[in-house]
N, C-alpha and C positions, 0 to 999 in steps of 0.2 A: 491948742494942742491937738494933735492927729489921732485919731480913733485907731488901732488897730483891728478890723474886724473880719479883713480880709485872711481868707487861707496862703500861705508864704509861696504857693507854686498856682495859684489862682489864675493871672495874665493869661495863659496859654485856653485858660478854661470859657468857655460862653456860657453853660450851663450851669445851676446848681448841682451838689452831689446830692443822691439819693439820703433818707435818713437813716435808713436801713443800714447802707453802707458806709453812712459816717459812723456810726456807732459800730458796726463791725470790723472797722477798719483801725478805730480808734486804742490806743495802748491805754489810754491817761489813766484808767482803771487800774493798772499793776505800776508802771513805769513812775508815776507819782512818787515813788519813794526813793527814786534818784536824785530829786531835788538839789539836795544839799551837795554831791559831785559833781551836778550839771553848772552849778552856780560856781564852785569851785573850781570848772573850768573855764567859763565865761568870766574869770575874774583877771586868770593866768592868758587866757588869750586875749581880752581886752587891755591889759599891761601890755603883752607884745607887739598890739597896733599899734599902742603909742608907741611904744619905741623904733619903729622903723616909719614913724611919722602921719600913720594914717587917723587915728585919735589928737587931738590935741591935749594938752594936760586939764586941760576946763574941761573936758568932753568925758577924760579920763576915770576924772573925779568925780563926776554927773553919773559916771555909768555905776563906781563902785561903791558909791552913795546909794544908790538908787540898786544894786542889786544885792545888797543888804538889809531894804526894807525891803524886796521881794519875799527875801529868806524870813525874817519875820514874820510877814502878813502868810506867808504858808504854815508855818511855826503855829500862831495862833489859830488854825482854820478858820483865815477870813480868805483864801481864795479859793472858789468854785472851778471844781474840775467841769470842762466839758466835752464831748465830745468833738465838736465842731473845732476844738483848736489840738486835734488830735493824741498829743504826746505833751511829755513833762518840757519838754525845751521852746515847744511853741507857746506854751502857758507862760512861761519865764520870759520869755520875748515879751510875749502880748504886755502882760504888767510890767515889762520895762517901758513897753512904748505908750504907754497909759499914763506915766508917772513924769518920763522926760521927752516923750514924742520922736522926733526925726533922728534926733540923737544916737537913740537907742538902734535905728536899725541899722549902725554904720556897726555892730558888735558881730553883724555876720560873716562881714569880709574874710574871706578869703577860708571860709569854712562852711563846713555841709553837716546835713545834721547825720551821716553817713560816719563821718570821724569824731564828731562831736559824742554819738553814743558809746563807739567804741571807746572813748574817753573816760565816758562816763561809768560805762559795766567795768574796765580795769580797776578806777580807783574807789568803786565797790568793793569786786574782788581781791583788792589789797585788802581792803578793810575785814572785811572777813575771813580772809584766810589767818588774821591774828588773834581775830575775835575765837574761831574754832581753835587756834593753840592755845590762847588763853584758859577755855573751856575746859581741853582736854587736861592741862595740866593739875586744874584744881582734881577732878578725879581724876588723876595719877597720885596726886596726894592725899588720896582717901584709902589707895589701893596697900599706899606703903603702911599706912596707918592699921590694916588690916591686918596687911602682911608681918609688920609685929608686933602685935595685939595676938598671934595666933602663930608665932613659926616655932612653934612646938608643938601644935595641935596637928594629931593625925588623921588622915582622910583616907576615902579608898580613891587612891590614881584609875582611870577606866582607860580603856579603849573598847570598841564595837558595844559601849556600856556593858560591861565587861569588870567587873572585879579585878583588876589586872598587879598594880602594888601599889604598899603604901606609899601617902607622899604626905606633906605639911602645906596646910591652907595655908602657911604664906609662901608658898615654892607656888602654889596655882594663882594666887594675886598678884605674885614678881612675874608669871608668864603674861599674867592680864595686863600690865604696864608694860614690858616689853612689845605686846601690840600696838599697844597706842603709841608706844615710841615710835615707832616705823610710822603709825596714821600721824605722827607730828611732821616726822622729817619730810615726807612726800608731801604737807602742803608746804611747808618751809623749803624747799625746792622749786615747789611749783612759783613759788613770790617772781624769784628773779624774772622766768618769763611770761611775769602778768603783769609786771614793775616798768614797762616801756611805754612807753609817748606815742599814741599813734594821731596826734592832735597835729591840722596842716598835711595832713593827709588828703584832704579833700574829699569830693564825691567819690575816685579813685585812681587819679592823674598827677596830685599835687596841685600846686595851685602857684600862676604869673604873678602874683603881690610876694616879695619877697620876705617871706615870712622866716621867722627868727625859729625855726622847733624846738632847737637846743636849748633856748631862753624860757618856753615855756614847759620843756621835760620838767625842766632845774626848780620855774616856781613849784611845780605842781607834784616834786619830788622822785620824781620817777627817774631811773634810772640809767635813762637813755631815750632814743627814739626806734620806729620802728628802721625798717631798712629801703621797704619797699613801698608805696604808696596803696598800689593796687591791695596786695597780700592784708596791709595796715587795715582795709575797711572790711575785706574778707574774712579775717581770722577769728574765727571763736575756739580754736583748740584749747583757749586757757579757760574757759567756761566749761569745756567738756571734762579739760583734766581737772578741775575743781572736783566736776557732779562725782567723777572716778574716784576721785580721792576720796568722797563720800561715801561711796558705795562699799568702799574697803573698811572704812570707817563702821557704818553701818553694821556691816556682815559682823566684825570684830563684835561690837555693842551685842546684835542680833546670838550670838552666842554664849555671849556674858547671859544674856538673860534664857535663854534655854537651859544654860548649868543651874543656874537659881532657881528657875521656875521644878526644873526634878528635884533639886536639893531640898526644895522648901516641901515637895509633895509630900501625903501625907506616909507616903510605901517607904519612903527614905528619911524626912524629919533629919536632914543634916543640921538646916539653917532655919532661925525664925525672922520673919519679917515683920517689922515692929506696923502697928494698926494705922501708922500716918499712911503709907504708903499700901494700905491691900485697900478691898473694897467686898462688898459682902453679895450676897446671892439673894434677887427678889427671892426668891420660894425655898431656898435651904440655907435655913439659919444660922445654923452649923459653920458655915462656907470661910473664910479666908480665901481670896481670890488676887493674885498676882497681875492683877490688871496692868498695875505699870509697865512689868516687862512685857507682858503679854501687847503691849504697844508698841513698846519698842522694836519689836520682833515682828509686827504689822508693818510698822514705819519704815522699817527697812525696805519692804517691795517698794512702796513709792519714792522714794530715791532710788533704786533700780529704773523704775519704771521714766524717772527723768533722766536718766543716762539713756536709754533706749530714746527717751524724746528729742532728747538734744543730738542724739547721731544720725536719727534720720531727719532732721534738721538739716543735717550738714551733707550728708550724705552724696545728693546728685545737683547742689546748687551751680551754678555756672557762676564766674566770678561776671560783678565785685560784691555789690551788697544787693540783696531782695528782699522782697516784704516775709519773707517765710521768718526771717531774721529776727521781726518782732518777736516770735514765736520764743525766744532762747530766753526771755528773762521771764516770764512764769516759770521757767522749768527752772532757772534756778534759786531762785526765788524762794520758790516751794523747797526745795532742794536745802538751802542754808535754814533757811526756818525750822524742818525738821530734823536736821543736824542737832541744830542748837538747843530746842528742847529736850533731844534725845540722849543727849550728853548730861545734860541738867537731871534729866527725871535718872536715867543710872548710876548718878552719883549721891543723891539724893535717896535712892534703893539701898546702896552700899553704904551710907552713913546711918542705915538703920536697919543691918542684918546685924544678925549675931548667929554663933557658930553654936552647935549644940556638941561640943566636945565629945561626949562621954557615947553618945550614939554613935558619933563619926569614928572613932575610935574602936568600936568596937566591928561597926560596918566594916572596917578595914581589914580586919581580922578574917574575914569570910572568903569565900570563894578562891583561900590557900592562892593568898598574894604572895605569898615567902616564895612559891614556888620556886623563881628564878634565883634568888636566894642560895635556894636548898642545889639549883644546877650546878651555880657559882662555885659552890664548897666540894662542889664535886670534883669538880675543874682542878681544883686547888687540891687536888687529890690524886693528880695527874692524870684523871680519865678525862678523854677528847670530849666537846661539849655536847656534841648532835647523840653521843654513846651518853651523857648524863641526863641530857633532856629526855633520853628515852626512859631511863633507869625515874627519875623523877614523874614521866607520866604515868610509870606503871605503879608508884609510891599512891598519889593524888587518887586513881581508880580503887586502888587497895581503901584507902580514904574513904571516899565516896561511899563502897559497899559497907564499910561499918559505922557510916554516917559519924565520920571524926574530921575535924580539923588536922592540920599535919602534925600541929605541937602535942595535937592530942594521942599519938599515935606510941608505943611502946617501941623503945630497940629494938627490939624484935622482929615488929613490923619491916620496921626500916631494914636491918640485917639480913631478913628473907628476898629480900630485894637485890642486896649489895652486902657482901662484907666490909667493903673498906668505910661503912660509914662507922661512926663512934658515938658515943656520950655527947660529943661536943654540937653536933647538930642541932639540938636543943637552942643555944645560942643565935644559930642562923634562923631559927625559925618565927623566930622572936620578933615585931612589928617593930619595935623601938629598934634594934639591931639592924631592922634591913634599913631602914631611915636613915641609921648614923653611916651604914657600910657605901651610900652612895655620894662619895666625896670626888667624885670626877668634876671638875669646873662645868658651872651653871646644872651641878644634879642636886638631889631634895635633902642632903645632909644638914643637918641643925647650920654646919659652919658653913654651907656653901650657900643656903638662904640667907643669912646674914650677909655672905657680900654682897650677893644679890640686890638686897636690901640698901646697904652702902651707895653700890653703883647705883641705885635709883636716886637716893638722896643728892647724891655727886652731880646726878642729871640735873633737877629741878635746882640746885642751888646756881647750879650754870648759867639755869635760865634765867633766874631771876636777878642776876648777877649782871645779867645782858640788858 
């Protein structure tokens, strides 16, 4: 049987490589975890030789025999990565032709390891872009869970953290799922064009063996083939739009956990966070510390920071493929890894917050949320609104200097302001009142958070449905 221990492009070479720069040069270290798609293509492309007659069916079988107990002998870590056999596909070679010798290196025909990767990062990147909807979905279903567990419970709405009106923590959950809907559909989007065959591609010409592409899209599930050859070995936009898609992802999470992490402080005491998920302070013992978010909120720059890597990856390469190109699967790599946990750990957060009602509630109260309210009923009083908003700022000042709330304020108050106000104000001023008066579709009304709530449910049963 024939040793493989030669490098695959060695012929041309006289010299040994340096060691230096075989290990530098080397992926095996990251790219090792492609394994199981490299093999999955080498199974779909060794099928296709046979069929156009370059395999024979004994050869066929030798090969998918034998690149089976590849997968095994990796599976169990009995094969040694090394640098000398540079990348996951020259390992898979090397122990093919260990196992069945000359055989094995008839499996390269009419392929480079140039389309063979891009092969293999797509039907990763399938894999993962189901894996992150999977993800998202279970927290989507923590969110609705929240959301009525709590769509009576009121909260103070902010802007510029700002007291601005009330709303209903599950009206701020249904807006948290509506993000993530959008982070679902943009990777479910991105599938179709990561979902194509760029396998027979070749170095970046195609290739004189008359290879069958369409036979091997159809094994290997994909969608279709690429179009162009060249473009086929060149393209990583669907690794870039992945990291994007993260980064949106991220920001989304990165804000979930900024709201938590004030909510849960100790100046506001919205929400408590059960002791699974905080962590305490070496030197104040006192401490409850939001660590988890406070990571995820970290984690987000370094998904930025591999979108930044992978564009200038891409940025000034001259077609077709160059070694810079290694460079794109740590970035994303790193990239789905922190995804994934980061999904996990904020759903995980959210299955053990709880709302401290009676605070939130009263928080809401403050900083004369009715305000807008109180304009509203002016409106409806026939005065123009920029004339009520005014008539209302000067009420809120009135406020202010006798240190009152607005409900706290006597008619009189009110009347020295405006006569056309009445008794009935009282009403508008009311926390519960301004909650139920915002009945405009997708606003924080008891009945409009419920469908809110509906339409989420309607979502996830879709999906699950599918």
């Amino acid at each position: 049987m024939t040793k493989n221990t030669k490098k695959p492009w060695q012929g041309r070479f006289s010299g040994e490589t340096d060691k230096f720069v075989e290990s530098f040069t080397s992926s095996i270290a990251f790219d090792n975890r492609l394994y199981e798609y490299d093999i999955q293509g080498s199974v779909a492309h060794s099928k296709m030789l046979n069929s156009i007659g370059i395999l024979s069916d004994i050869e066929l079988k030798e090969i998918l025999t034998a690149l089976e107990k590849v997968k095994e002998k990796i599976e169990s870590g009995k094969v040694s990565w090394r640098d000398s056999l540079e990348d996951i596909h020259m390992h898979i070679e090397h122990e093919l032709i260990e196992m069945i010798g000359d055989t094995a290196k008839k499996i390269h025909t009419g392929r480079s390891r140039n389309d063979q990767v891009a092969t293999d990062i797509r039907l990763y990147v399938r894999n993962e872009i189901i894996n992150v909807h999977e993800n998202i979905v279970v927290l989507q279903k923590t969110l609705i869970k929240l959301a009525e567990k709590y769509s009576k419970s009121i909260i103070p709405g902010f802007t510029h953290l700002q007291v601005a009106q009330p709303v209903t923590f599950g009206f701020i959950m249904m807006a948290w799922f509506f993000m993530l809907e959008r982070d679902k559909s943009r990777f479910i989007d991105s599938y179709k064009r990561v979902n194509i065959s760029p396998l027979g591609a070749g170095a970046l010409s195609g290739s004189s063996h008359k290879l069958d592409r369409e036979y091997v899209a159809k094994l290997l599930d994909f969608d279709g083939i690429t179009s162009n050859s060249l473009d086929s070995v060149s393209d990583r936009d669907f690794i870039i739009e992945f990291i994007s898609n993260s980064s949106l992802l991220m920001s989304h999470l990165s804000r979930f956990s900024e709201e938590i992490i004030i909510w849960a402080s100790t100046m506001y005491n919205f929400v408590d966070l059960d002791d699974k998920v905080c962590t305490g302070s070496s030197i104040m013992p006192q401490k409850k510390n939001p660590d988890v978010l406070e990571l995820i909120r970290g984690k987000t720059g370094t998904v930025y920071g591999q979108l930044m890597n992978i564009l200038t990856i891409m940025k000034a390469q001259p077609f077709a493929y160059n070694r810079d190109n290694q460079e794109d699967k740590p970035a994303l790599f790193n990239c789905v890894d922190t995804v994934m946990i980061s999904v996990q750990a904020m759903n995980i957060c959210l299955e053990n917050l709880k709302l401290n009602e009676k605070v939130a509630k009263f928080s809401a109260k403050k900083g004369y949320s009715t305000a807008t309210d109180f304009a509203d009923y002016l409106v409806k009083k026939e005065i123009p609104f920029r004339d009520a908003h005014e008539i209302v700022g000067k009420v809120v000042a009135h406020a202010v200097s006798k240190k009152q709330d607005l409900d706290e304020l006597s008619i009189e108050d009110f009347k020295s302001v405006s006569s056309v106000i009445e008794e009935d104000i009282f009403d508008f001023l009311n926390i519960e009142g301004s909650v139920r008066s915002k009945k405009t579709s997708g606003g924080t009304s008891y009945e409009e958070v419920n469908k809110q709530i509906e339409k989420a449910k309607n979502i996830i049963k879709e999906y699950e449905k599918n």
